[in-house]
C-alpha positions in Angstrom: 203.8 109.2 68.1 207.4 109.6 68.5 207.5 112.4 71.2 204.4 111.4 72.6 205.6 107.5 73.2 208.7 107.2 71.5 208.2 105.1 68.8 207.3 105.5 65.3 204.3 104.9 63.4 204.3 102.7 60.4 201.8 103.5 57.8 200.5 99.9 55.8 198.7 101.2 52.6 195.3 99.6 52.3 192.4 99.3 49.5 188.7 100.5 50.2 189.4 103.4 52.5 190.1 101.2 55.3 191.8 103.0 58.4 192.9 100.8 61.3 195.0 101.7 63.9 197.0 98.3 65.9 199.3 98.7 69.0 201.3 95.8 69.4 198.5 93.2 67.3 195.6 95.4 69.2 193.0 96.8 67.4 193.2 100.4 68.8 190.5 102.0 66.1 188.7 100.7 63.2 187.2 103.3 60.5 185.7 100.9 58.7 184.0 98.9 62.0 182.6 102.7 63.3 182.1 104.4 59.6 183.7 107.1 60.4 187.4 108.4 60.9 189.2 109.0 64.4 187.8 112.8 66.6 191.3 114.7 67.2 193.2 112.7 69.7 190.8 109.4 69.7 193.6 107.3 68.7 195.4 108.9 71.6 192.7 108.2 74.5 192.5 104.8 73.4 196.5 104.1 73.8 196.3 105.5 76.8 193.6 103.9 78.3 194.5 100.3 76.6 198.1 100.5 77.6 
Protein backbone atom coordinates (compact mmCIF):
# COMPACT_ATOMS: atom_id res chain seq x y z
CA UNK A 1 0.00 0.00 0.00
CA UNK A 2 2.66 2.20 0.97
CA UNK A 3 4.84 2.26 -2.28
CA UNK A 4 1.89 1.72 -4.37
CA UNK A 5 -0.15 4.90 -2.77
CA UNK A 6 1.74 6.05 -0.03
CA UNK A 7 -0.12 5.37 2.84
CA UNK A 8 -0.38 2.58 5.18
CA UNK A 9 -2.79 -0.04 5.70
CA UNK A 10 -4.39 -0.53 9.04
CA UNK A 11 -5.44 -4.04 9.81
CA UNK A 12 -8.93 -4.01 12.33
CA UNK A 13 -9.17 -7.66 13.67
CA UNK A 14 -12.66 -9.03 13.12
CA UNK A 15 -14.72 -12.33 14.35
CA UNK A 16 -16.31 -14.84 11.77
CA UNK A 17 -13.77 -14.68 9.06
CA UNK A 18 -14.98 -11.40 7.89
CA UNK A 19 -12.57 -9.55 5.35
CA UNK A 20 -13.47 -6.06 4.25
CA UNK A 21 -11.40 -3.81 2.70
CA UNK A 22 -12.62 0.43 3.24
CA UNK A 23 -10.81 3.41 1.48
CA UNK A 24 -11.66 6.50 3.14
CA UNK A 25 -15.40 4.95 4.72
CA UNK A 26 -15.81 3.08 1.09
CA UNK A 27 -16.47 -0.34 0.89
CA UNK A 28 -13.72 -1.34 -1.60
CA UNK A 29 -14.27 -5.40 -1.12
CA UNK A 30 -16.41 -7.50 1.06
CA UNK A 31 -15.46 -11.40 1.64
CA UNK A 32 -18.15 -11.99 3.44
CA UNK A 33 -20.85 -10.05 0.76
CA UNK A 34 -18.96 -12.26 -2.34
CA UNK A 35 -17.98 -15.66 -0.19
CA UNK A 36 -14.94 -15.66 -1.30
CA UNK A 37 -11.47 -13.76 -0.67
CA UNK A 38 -9.88 -11.03 -3.00
CA UNK A 39 -8.02 -12.71 -6.84
CA UNK A 40 -4.30 -11.25 -6.64
CA UNK A 41 -4.53 -7.50 -7.13
CA UNK A 42 -8.57 -7.21 -6.87
CA UNK A 43 -8.25 -4.90 -4.02
CA UNK A 44 -5.96 -3.00 -6.31
CA UNK A 45 -8.30 -2.68 -9.55
CA UNK A 46 -10.96 -1.56 -7.43
CA UNK A 47 -8.79 1.47 -5.76
CA UNK A 48 -7.91 2.41 -8.85
CA UNK A 49 -10.96 2.42 -10.61
CA UNK A 50 -12.92 3.98 -7.43
CA UNK A 51 -10.45 6.64 -6.77
Amino acid sequence: MNLKYGTDAELIPSADGVFEVEVDGVLVFSKKALDRFPEDDEIFREIDARF
